[in-house]
N, C-alpha and C positions, 0 to 999 in steps of 0.2 A: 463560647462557640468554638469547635475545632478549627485550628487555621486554615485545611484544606475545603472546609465549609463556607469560611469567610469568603476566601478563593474563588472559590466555584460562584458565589453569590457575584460576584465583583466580573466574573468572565460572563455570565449570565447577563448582567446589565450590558455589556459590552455589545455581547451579539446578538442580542434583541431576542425575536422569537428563534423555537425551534423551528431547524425547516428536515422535511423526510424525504425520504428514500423516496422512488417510484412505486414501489411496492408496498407503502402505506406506515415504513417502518419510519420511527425517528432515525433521525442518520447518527452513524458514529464519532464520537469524539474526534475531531481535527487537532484539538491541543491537547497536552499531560502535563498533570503537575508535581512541577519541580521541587517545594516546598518553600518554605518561608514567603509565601504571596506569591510564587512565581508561576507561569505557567510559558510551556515553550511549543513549536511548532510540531506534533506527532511526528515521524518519522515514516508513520505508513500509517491509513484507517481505510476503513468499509475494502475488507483487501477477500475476498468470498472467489476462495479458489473452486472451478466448478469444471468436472473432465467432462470431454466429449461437445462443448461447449466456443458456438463463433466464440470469436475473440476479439467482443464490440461495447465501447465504454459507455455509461451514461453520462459523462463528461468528457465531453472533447478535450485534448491535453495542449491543442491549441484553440484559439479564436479560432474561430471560421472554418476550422480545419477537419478531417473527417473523425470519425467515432471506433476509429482501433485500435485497438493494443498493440503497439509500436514500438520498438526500441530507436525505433531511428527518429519518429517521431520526441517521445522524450529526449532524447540526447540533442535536437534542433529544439526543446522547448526548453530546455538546462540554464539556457541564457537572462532567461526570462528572469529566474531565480538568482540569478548573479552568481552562477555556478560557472566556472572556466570548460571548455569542453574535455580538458583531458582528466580535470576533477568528477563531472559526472558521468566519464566512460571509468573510472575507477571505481566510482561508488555503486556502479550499476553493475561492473564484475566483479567486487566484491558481494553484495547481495547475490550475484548469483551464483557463486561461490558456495555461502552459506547454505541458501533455498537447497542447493542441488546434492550437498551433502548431510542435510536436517531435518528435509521435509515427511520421509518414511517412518522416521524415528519420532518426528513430534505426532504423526498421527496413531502412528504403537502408545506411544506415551499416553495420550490423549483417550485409547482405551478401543481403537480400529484395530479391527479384525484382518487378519495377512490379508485376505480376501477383499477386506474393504480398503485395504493399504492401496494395494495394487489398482483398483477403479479408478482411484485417482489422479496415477502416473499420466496421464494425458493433460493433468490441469497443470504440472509440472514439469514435463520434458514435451518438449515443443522446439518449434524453430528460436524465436524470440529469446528462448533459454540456449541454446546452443551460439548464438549470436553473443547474447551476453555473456560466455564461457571464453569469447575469443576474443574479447576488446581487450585484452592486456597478453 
């Protein structure tokens, strides 16, 4: 059997049943693997950029706390992860760094029309993004 089958079998028992989306989908991969048996933490999943769109989470990024997409939020929730604060204001304007000069290109890439390029630019330039442009 493929090792990344073995893998998968071995992360499967781990985390029991699947659980889904709100929307009746299976949810996305939380973990990726690294090979040789290994699998490490995603770096991003279920990430459904959407223009014109509140900007309200289906998971709170804190306990008890409200359901928006926050930078200030994440960056008081960075601890949690045993992130230092000035490591997850780096990590967060790098990401946005990248998003703000990749995102046009990955949906040209991708096979979006100028037209449908541009519908987007709202799920991508925002406050939150401008915010993360200035942390460094």
């Amino acid at each position: 059997m493929p090792e990344a089958m073995v893998a998968l079998g071995q992360a499967k028992r781990v985390a029991g049943r699947p659980r889904f989306e709100s929307d009746g989908r299976r949810q996305h991969s939380q973990f990726e693997y690294v090979g040789r048996g290994r699998w490490r933490l995603s770096p991003a999943f279920d990430i459904n950029p959407a223009p014109m769109r509140q900007r309200v989470l289906q998971t709170g990024i804190l306990e008890g706390g409200p359901f928006q997409a926050s930078l200030t939020l994440a960056l008081e929730a960075a601890r949690l992860f045993d992130f230092e604060q000035e490591d997850a204001k780096r990590a967060a304007s790098q990401m946005a760094v990248l998003i703000d000069g990749e995102w046009r290109k990955a949906l040209r890439t991708e096979g979006a029309s100028a037209g449908e390029t541009e519908a987007f630019a709202s799920a991508f330039q925002h406050e939150a993004m401008e915010q993360a442009l200035a942390l460094l």
